[in-house]
C-alpha positions as CSV (number, residue, x, y, z in Angstrom):
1,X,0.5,-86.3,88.5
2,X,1.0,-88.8,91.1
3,X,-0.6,-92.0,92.0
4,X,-2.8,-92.5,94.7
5,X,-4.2,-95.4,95.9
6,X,-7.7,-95.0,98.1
7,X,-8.2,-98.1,100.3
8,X,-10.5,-98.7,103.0
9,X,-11.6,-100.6,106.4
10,X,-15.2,-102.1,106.0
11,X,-16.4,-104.5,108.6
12,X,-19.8,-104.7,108.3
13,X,-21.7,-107.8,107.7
14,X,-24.9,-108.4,105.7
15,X,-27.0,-111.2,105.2
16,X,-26.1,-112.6,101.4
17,X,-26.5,-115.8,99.5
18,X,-23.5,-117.7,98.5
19,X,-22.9,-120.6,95.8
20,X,-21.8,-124.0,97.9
21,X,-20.0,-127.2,96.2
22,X,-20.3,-130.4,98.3
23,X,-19.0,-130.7,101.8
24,X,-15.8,-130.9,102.4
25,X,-13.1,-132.7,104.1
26,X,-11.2,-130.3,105.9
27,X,-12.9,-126.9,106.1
28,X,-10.7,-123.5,105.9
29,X,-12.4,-120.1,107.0
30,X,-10.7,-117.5,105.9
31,X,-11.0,-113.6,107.2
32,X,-10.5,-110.2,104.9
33,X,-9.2,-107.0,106.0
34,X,-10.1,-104.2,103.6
35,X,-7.0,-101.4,104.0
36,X,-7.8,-98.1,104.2
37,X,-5.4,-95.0,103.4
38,X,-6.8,-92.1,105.3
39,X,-4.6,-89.5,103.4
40,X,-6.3,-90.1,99.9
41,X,-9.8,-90.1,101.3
42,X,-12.1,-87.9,98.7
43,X,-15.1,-86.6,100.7
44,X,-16.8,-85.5,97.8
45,X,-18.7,-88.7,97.2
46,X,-19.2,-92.1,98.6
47,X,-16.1,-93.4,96.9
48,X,-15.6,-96.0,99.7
49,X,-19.1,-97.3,100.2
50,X,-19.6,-101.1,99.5
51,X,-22.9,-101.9,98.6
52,X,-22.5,-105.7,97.7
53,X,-19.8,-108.0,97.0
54,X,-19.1,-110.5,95.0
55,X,-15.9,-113.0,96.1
56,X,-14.6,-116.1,93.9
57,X,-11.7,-118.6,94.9
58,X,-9.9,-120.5,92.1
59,X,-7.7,-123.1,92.1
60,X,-3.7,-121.0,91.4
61,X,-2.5,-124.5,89.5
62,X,-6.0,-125.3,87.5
63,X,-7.5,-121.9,87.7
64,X,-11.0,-123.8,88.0
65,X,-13.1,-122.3,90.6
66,X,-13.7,-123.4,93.9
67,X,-15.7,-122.0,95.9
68,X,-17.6,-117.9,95.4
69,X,-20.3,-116.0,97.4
70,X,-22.4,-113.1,97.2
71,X,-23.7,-110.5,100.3
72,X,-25.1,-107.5,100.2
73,X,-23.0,-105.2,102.3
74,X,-19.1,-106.7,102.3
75,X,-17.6,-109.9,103.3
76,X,-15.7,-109.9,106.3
77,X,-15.0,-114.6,106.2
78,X,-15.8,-117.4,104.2
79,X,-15.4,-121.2,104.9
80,X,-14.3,-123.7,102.4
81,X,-12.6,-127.2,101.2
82,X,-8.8,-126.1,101.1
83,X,-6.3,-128.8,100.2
84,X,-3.1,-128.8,102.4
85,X,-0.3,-127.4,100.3
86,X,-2.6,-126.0,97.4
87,X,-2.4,-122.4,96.5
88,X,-5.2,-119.7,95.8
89,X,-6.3,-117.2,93.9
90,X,-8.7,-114.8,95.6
91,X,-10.5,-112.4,93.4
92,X,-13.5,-109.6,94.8
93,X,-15.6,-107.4,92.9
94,X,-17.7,-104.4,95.2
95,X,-20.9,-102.5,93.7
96,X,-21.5,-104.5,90.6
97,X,-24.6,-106.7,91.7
98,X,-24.7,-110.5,92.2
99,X,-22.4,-112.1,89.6
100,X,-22.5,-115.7,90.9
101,X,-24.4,-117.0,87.9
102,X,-21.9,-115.5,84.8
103,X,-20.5,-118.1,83.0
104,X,-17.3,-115.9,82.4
105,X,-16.9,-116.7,86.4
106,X,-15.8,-120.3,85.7
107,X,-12.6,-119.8,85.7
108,X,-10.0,-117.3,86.5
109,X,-8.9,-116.8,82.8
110,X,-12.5,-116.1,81.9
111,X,-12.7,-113.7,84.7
112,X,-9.7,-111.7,84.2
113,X,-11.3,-110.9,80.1
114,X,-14.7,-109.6,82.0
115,X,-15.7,-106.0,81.6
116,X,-17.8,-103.6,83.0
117,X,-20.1,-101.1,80.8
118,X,-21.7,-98.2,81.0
119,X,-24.1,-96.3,78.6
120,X,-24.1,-93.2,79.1
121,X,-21.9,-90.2,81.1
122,X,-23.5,-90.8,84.3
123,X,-23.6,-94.4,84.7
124,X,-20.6,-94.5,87.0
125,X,-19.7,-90.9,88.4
126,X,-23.0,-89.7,89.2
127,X,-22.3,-87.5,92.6
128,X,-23.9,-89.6,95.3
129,X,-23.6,-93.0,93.5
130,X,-21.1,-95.9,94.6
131,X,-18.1,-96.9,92.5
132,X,-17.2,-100.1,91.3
133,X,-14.0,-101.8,92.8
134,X,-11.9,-105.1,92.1
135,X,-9.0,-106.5,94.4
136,X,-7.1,-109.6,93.8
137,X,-4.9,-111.5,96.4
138,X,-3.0,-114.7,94.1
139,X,-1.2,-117.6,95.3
140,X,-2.6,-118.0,98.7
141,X,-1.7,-121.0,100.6
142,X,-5.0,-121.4,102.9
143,X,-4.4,-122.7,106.5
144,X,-7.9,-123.8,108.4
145,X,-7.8,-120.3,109.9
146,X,-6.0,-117.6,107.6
147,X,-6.4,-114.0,107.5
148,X,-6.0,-111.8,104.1
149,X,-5.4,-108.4,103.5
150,X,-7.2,-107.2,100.5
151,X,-7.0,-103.3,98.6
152,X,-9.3,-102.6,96.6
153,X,-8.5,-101.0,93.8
154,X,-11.7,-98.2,92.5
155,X,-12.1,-99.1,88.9
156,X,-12.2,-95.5,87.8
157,X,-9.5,-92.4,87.8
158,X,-11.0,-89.3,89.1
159,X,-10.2,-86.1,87.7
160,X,-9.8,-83.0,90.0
161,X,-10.1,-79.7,88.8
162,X,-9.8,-76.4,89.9
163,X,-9.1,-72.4,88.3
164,X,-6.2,-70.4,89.8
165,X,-6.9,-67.0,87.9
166,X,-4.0,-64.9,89.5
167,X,-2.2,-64.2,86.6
168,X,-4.9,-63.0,84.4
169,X,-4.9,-59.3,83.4
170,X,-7.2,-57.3,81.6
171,X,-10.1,-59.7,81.5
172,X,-13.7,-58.5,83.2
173,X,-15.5,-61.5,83.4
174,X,-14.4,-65.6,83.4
175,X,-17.0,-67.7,84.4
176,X,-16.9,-71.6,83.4
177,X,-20.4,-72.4,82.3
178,X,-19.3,-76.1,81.0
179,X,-17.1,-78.9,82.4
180,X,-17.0,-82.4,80.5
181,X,-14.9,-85.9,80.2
182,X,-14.6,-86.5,76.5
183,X,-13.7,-89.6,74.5
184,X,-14.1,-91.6,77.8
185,X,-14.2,-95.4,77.5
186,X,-17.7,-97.1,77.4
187,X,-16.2,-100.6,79.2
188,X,-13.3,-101.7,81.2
189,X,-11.4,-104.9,82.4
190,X,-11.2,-105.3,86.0
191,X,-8.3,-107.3,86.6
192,X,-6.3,-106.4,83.6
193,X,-5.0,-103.3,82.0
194,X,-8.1,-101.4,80.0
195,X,-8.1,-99.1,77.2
196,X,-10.3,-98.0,74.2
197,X,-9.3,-100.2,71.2
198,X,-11.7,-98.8,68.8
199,X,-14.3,-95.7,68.2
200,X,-17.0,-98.0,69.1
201,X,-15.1,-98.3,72.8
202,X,-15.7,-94.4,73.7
203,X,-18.5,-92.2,75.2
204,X,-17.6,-89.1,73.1
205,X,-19.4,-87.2,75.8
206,X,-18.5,-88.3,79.3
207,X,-19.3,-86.8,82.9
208,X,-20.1,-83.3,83.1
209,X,-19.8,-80.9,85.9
210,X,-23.8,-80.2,87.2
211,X,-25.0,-76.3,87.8
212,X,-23.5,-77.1,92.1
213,X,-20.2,-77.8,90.7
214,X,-19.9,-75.2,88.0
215,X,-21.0,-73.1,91.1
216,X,-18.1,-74.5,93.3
217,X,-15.2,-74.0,90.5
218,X,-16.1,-70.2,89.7
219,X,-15.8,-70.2,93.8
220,X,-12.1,-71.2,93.5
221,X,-12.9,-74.6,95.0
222,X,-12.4,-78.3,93.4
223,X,-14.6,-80.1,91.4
224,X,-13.7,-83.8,90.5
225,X,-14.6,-85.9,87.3
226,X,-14.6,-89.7,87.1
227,X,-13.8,-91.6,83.9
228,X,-13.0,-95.6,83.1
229,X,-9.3,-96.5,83.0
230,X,-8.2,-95.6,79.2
231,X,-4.3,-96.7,78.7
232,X,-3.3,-95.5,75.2
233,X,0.4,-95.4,76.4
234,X,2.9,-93.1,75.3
235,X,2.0,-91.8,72.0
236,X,4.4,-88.7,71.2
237,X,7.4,-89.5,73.0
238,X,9.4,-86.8,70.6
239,X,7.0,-84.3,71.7
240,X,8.5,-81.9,74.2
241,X,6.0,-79.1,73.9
242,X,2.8,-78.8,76.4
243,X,1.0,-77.0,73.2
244,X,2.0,-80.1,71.3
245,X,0.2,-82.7,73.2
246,X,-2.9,-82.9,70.6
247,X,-3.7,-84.8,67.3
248,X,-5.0,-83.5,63.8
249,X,-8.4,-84.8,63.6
250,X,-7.4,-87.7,60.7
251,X,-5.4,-89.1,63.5
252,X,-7.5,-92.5,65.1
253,X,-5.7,-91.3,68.3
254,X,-7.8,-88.5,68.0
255,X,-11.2,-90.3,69.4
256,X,-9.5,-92.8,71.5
257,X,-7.4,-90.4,73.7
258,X,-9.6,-88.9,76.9
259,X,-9.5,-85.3,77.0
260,X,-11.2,-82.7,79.0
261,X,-13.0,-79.4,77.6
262,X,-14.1,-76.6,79.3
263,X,-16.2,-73.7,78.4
264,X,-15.8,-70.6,79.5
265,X,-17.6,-66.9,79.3
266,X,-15.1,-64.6,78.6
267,X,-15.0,-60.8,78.5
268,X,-11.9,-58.5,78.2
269,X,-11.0,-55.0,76.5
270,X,-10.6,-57.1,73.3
271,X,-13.0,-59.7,73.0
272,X,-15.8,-61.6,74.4
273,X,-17.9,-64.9,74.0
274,X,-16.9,-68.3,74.5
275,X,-13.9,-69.5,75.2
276,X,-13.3,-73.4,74.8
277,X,-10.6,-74.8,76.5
278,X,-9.0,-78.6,75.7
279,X,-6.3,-80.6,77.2
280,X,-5.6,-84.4,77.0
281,X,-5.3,-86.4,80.2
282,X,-2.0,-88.4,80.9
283,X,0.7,-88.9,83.4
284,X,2.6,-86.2,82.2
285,X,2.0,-82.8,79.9
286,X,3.8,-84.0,76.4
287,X,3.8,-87.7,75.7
288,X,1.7,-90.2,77.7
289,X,-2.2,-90.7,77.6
290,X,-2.4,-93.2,80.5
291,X,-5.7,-92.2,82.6
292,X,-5.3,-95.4,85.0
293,X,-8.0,-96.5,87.6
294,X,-7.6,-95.7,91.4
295,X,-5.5,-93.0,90.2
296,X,-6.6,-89.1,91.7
297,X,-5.4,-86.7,88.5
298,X,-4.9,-83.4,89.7
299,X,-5.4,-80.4,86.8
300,X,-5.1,-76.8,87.7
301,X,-6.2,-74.1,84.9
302,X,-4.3,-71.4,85.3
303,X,-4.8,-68.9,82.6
304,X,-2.2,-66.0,82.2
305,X,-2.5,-62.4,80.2
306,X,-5.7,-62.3,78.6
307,X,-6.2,-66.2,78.8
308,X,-6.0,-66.7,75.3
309,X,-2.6,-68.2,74.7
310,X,-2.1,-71.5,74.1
311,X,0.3,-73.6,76.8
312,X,-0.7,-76.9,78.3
313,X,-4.2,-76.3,76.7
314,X,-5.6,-76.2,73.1
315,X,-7.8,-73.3,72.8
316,X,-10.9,-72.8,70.5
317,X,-11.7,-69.4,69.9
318,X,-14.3,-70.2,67.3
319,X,-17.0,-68.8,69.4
320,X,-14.9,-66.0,70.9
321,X,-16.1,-62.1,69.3
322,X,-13.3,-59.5,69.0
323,X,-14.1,-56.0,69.6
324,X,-12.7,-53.4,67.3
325,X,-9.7,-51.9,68.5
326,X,-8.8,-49.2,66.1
327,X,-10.4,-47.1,63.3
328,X,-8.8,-45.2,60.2
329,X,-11.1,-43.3,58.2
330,X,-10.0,-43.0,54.4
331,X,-11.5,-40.1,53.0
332,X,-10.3,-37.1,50.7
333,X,-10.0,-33.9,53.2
334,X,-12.0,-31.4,50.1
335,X,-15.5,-32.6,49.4
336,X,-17.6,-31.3,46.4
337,X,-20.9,-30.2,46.5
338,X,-23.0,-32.0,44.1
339,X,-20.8,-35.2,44.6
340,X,-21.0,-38.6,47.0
341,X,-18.4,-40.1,48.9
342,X,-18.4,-43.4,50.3
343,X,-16.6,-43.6,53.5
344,X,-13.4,-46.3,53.1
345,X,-12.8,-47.3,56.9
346,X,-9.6,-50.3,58.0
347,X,-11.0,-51.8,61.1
348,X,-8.9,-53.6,63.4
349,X,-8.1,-56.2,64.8
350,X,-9.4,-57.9,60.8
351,X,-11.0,-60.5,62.4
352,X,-13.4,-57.6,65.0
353,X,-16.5,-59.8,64.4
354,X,-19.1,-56.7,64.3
355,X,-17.2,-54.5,61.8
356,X,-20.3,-52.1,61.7
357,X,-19.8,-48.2,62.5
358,X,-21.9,-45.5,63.5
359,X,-21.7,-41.7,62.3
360,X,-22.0,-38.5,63.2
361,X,-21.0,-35.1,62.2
362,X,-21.6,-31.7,64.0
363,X,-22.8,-29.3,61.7
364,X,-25.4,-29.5,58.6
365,X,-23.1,-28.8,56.0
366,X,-23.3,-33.0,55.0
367,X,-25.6,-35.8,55.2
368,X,-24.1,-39.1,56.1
369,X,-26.6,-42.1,55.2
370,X,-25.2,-45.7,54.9
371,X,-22.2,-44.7,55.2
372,X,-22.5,-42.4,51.8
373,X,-21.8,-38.5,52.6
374,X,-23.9,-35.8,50.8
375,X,-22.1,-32.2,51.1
376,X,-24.9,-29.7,51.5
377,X,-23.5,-26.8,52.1
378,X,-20.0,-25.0,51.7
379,X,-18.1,-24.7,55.2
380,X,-15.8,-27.6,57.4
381,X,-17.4,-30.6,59.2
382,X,-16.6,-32.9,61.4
383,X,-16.5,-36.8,61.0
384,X,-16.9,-39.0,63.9
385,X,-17.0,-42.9,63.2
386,X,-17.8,-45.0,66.1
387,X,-17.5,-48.9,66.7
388,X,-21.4,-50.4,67.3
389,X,-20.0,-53.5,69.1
390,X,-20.0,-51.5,72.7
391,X,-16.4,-50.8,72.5
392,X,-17.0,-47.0,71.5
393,X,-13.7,-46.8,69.6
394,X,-13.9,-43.5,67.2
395,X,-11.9,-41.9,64.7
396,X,-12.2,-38.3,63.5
397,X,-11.7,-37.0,60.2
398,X,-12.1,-32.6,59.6
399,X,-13.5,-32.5,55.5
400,X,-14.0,-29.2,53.9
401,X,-16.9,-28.8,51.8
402,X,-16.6,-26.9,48.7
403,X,-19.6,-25.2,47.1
404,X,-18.7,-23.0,44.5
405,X,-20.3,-21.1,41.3
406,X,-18.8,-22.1,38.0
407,X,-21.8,-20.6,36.1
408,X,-25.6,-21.0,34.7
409,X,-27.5,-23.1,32.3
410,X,-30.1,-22.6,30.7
411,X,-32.3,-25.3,29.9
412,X,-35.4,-27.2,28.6
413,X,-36.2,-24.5,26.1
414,X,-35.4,-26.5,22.8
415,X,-33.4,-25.2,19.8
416,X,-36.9,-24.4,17.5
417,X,-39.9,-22.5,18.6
418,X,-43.2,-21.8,16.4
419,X,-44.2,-19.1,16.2
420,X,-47.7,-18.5,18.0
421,X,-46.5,-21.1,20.7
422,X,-44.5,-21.1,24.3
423,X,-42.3,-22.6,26.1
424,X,-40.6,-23.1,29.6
425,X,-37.2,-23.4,30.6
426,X,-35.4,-23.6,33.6
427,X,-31.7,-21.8,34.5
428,X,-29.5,-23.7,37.0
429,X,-26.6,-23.2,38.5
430,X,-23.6,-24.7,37.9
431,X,-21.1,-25.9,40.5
432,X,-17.4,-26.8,40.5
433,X,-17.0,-27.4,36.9
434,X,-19.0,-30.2,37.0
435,X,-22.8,-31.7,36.0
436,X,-23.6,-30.6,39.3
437,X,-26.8,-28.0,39.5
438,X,-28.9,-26.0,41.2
439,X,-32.4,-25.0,40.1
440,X,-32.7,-21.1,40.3
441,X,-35.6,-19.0,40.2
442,X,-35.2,-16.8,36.6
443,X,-36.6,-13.7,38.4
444,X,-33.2,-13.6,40.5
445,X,-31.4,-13.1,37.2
446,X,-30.4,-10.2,34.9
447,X,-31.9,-10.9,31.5
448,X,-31.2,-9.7,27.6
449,X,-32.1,-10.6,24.2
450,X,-30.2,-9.6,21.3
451,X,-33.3,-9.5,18.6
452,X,-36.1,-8.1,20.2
453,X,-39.6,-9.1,18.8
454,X,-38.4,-12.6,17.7
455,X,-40.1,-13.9,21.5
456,X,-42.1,-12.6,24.6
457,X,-39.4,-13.3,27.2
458,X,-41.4,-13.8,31.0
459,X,-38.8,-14.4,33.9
460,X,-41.7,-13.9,36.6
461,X,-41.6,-17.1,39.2
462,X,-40.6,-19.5,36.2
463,X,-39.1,-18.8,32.5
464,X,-41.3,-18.7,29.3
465,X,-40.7,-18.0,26.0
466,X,-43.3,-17.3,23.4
467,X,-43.1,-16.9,19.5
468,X,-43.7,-13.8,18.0
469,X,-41.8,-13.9,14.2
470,X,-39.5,-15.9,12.9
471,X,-36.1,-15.1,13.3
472,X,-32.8,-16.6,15.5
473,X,-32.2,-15.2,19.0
474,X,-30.2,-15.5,21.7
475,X,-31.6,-15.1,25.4
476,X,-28.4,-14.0,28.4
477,X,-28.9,-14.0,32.3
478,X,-26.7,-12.9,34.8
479,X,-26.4,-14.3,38.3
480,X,-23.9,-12.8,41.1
481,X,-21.5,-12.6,38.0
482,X,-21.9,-15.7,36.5
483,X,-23.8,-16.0,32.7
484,X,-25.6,-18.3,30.6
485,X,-27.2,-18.0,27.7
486,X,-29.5,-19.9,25.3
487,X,-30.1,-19.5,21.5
488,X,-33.3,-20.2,19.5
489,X,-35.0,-20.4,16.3
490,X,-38.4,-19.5,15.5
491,X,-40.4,-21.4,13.0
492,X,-43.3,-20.5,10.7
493,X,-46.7,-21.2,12.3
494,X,-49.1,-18.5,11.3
495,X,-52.1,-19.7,9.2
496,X,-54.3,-16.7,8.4
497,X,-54.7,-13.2,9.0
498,X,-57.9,-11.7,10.2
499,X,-59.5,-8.4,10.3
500,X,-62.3,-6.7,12.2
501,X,-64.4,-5.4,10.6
502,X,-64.3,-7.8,7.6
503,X,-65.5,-5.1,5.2
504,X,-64.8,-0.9,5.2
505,X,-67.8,1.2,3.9
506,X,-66.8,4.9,3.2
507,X,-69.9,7.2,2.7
508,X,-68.8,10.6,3.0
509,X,-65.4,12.5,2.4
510,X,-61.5,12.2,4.6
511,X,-62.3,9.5,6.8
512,X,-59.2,7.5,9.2
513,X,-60.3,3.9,10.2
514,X,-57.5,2.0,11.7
515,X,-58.0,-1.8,11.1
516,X,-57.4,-4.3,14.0
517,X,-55.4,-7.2,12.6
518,X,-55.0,-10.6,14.3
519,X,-53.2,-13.7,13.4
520,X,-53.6,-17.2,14.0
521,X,-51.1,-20.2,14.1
522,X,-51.5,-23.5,13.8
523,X,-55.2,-23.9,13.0
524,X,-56.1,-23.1,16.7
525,X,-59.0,-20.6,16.9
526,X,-57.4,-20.0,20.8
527,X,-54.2,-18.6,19.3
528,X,-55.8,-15.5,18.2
529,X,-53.7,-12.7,18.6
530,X,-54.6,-9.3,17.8
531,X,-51.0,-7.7,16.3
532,X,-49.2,-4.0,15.8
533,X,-50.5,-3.0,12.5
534,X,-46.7,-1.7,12.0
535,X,-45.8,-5.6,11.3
536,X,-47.3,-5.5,8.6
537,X,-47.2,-3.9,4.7
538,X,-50.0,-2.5,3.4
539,X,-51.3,-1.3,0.0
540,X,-54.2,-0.7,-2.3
541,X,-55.6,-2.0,-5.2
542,X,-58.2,0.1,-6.7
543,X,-60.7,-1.8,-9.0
544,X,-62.1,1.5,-10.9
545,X,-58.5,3.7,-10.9
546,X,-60.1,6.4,-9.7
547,X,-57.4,6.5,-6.7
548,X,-60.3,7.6,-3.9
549,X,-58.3,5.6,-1.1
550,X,-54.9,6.2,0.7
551,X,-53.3,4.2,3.1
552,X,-50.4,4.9,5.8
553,X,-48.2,2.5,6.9
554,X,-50.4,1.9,10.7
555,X,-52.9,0.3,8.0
556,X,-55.2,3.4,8.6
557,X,-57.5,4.3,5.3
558,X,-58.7,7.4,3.9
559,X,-61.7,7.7,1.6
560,X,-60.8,11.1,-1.0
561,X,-63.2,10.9,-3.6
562,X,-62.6,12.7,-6.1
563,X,-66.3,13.3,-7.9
564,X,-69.9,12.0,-6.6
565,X,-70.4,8.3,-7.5
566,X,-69.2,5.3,-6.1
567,X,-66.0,2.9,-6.2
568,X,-64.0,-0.1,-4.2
569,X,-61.5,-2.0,-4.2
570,X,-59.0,-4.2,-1.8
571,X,-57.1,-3.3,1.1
572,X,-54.3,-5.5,1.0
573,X,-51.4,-6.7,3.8
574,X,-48.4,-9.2,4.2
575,X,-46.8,-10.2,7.7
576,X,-43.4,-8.4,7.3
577,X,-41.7,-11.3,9.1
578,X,-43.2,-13.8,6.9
579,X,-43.8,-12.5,3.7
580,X,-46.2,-15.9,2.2
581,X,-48.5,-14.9,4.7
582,X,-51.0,-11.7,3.4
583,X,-54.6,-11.7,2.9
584,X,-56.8,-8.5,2.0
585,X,-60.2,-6.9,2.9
586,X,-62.9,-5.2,0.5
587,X,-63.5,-1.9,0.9
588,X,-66.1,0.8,-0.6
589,X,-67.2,4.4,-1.0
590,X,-70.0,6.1,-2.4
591,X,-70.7,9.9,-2.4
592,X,-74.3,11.3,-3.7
593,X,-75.8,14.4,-3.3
């Protein structure tokens, strides 16, 4: 940084008001020439435009005032008592307004402890407005015509910024979209060294670049910043590093130490978002945090790489987002049918902010949902995961799907079944050794039974099983060389045994009358069944012992009587599968001539 001094020529005279002590003796007029450096002129704003201005004279030996005067415009001469011999002290303040009536004007010591304020960021730096200046010229000896040469100082350092973005590589887009003073000092002395003593002291939020000068910077060209004089001195003198110039937020340096942030949009192959860039003001990069008044600080950003490492600045990357950069898929290469996978991916960089992923796969042997895979069908598939954060990074994975027959089930039949009743079953297949299954239509399958008559097996469009006897068997299918098989026992549930007709009448000699025989279980007239009169044994018992009926073993009866007359008796049967169940039927004969 270097130190510039601004100074200016203004001759013009305005009409004013002035303070006046009693006439005096001998009556000095003294002139004012207002320097002007042409090489540090800053055409940005009015930074040399005098408004008003206030002058006071003191006495150098009694420091009592002796004469002051207020014009609008400047002051080019005043007139006043001077006493041969006696020194001065001339003191001016520009832009600050008529001050004649302070009471902190009274003297030169009460002058030199007053301070200018501000409350808010724009109070003095506000493009357009007019800066406040002080000069001093001490120790004047005053002649009844003198001339003085006055500089005034600009009670304010400006801050100059521009971008040089040459050495910036792989970055799409870097546009500032904020530019702001921070921990700027709310006051300041104007003839004495200022600083901020105290939190209280500091605008956290000073001046801040409008839209025409955000405009300007992103156009390469300098913007400038103006801030009170803040001289904290030299802080970290064993600091060497740029990167080191900072404080830990527990330090009180911290709030009282100007800095300047600066936000920027940032887009690269790697990341995008905001980028905040900080860097304390001083008169060099590592120790001192002296912002002095009149003083033209000139900061160039200049970014290198992908703008993100640290040098003279302190970067915040808080509100920066990381694309992803790289995808491994985790994921066994065999997948079972009948199983779920969850797909395991590492995303990096860790800190990608949208970690999320999209899938696809190219055939329909799977079903990817949530990131959970579904094998449908045997065959090989490929995975594709890609980033959702517009990076379209992918990783591939090939995964086999395995689909294969390790037998059947049969199931939902039960171990019991009465007799008289039904019931359905289902046969699955089973796959990969595992619980996996597969319902299969029982018509598609071979089928045995090793005890016929025990059940009516039915395999047409579903599986049904109904009881006939009581016994234990044991059901088989086959499917594409794969078996299953089933085994059930059959229970007693026949209640009665019914005939039609209900009563035989013979009348006449060698008559066969097959019976039909039905059986019902479990009380319920609707499980009537009419049965093969072979399941049964029959016999006779002739009341009279005249042995006029025979029977066969199909139940049919023959009526040989042996003389004229008459005679009955009981045709009798028992359920050769459960014994405890018989009943019998009266039958008759009578033969007359």
């Amino acid at each position: 940084m270097r130190k510039i001094i601004i100074t200016t020529v203004l001759l013009a005279i305005a009409a004013g008001c002035s303070e006046r002590f009693p006439e005096p003796k001998n009556i000095a007029t003294v002139s004012f020439v207002f320097q002007e450096n042409n090489g540090t002129k800053v055409v940005s704003i009015n930074d040399n435009t005098i408004s008003n201005m206030n002058v006071f004279v003191y006495d150098a030996t009694t420091k009592a005032k002796v004469y002051s005067e207020y014009r609008y415009g400047t002051i080019s001469s005043i007139s006043f008592e001077a006493i041969p011999g006696q020194k001065y002290d001339f003191y001016f303040i520009a832009n600050c307004g008529n001050l004649l009536s302070e009471t902190y004007t009274s003297t030169s010591d009460d002058l030199k402890q007053y301070k200018i304020s501000i409350t808010g960021p724009t109070g003095f730096a506000k493009k357009g407005d007019i800066i406040a200046m002080s000069g001093v010229s001490l120790q004047q000896g005053i002649l009844s015509n003198s001339s003085l040469a006055i500089l005034l100082m600009r009670c304010v350092a400006m801050i100059s910024v521009d971008f040089d973005l040459s050495a910036l590589s792989d970055v799409s887009s870097f546009k500032v979209t904020r530019l702001q003073m921070k921990n700027v000092p709310n006051t300041m002395s104007l003839f004495a060294p200022s600083s901020a003593s105290q939190s209280t002291d500091i605008l956290i939020n000073g001046e801040s670049a409008n839209y025409s000068d955000l405009t300007k910077i992103n156009d390469g060209k300098t913007v400038s910043l103006y801030m009170f004089e803040n001289m904290q001195g030299d802080l970290l003198p064993e600091n060497n590093l740029q990167s080191g110039k900072c404080f830990d937020d527990t330090n009180r340096y911290s709030e009282l130490c100007s800095y300047m942030e600066i936000d920027v949009d940032y887009r690269s192959s790697k990341s995008y978002g905001t980028v905040t860039y900080r860097c304390y003001l001083g008169s060099d990069l590592t120790s001192n945090f002296d912002v002095e008044r009149n003083h033209n600080y000139f900061v160039t950003i200049k970014p290198s790489d992908d703008g993100l490492d640290e040098n003279s600045w302190r970067i915040s990357k808080t509100m920066l987002n990381y694309y992803v950069s790289e995808i491994v898929m985790n994921l066994d290469t065999d997948l079972y049918y009948g199983q779920k996978y969850t797909i395991c991916a590492d995303i990096y960089p860790t800190e990608a902010t949208n970690k999320n992923l999209a899938y696809s796969y190219d055939n329909n042997f799977i079903q990817i949902q949530n990131g959970i895979i579904t094998p449908l069908n045997a065959g090989t598939t490929t995975i594709i995961a890609t980033s959702c954060d517009g990076s379209m990074i992918k990783d591939t994975i090939s995964v086999n799907i395995i689909k294969e027959i390790t037998g059947l089930q049969i199931q939902n039949l039960g171990s019991t079944l009465v007799c008289g009743t039904s019931v359905r079953g289902d046969v699955y297949i089973i796959y990969n050794n595992t619980n996996t299954r597969e319902w299969i239509s029982p018509d598609k399958c071979s089928w045995t039974c090793d005890n016929e008559g025990i059940i009516n097996l039915s395999t047409t469009n579903k599986l049904m099983l109904y009881g006939m006897r009581l016994g234990i068997v044991t059901i088989s299918c086959e499917y594409n060389g794969y078996t299953g098989s089933h085994t059930i026992t059959t229970l007693n549930g026949i209640t009665k045994i019914e005939f039609e007709p209900e009563e035989l009448y013979f009348t006449y000699l060698s008559t066969f009358t097959e019976l039909e025989v039905y059986l019902t279980w479990n009380t319920d007239p609707s499980t009537k069944r009419k049965m093969d009169n072979r399941d049964f044994v029959w016999y006779l018992i002739d009341d009279l012992s005249r042995e006029w009926f025979y029977v066969n073993e199909k139940g049919e009866i023959t009526s040989l009587p042996s003389e004229l007359g008459y005679s009955y008796g009981e045709l009798c049967c028992e359920y050769k599968y459960n014994r405890n169940i018989s009943s019998s039927i009266l039958i008759s004969s009578s033969i007359y001539y």
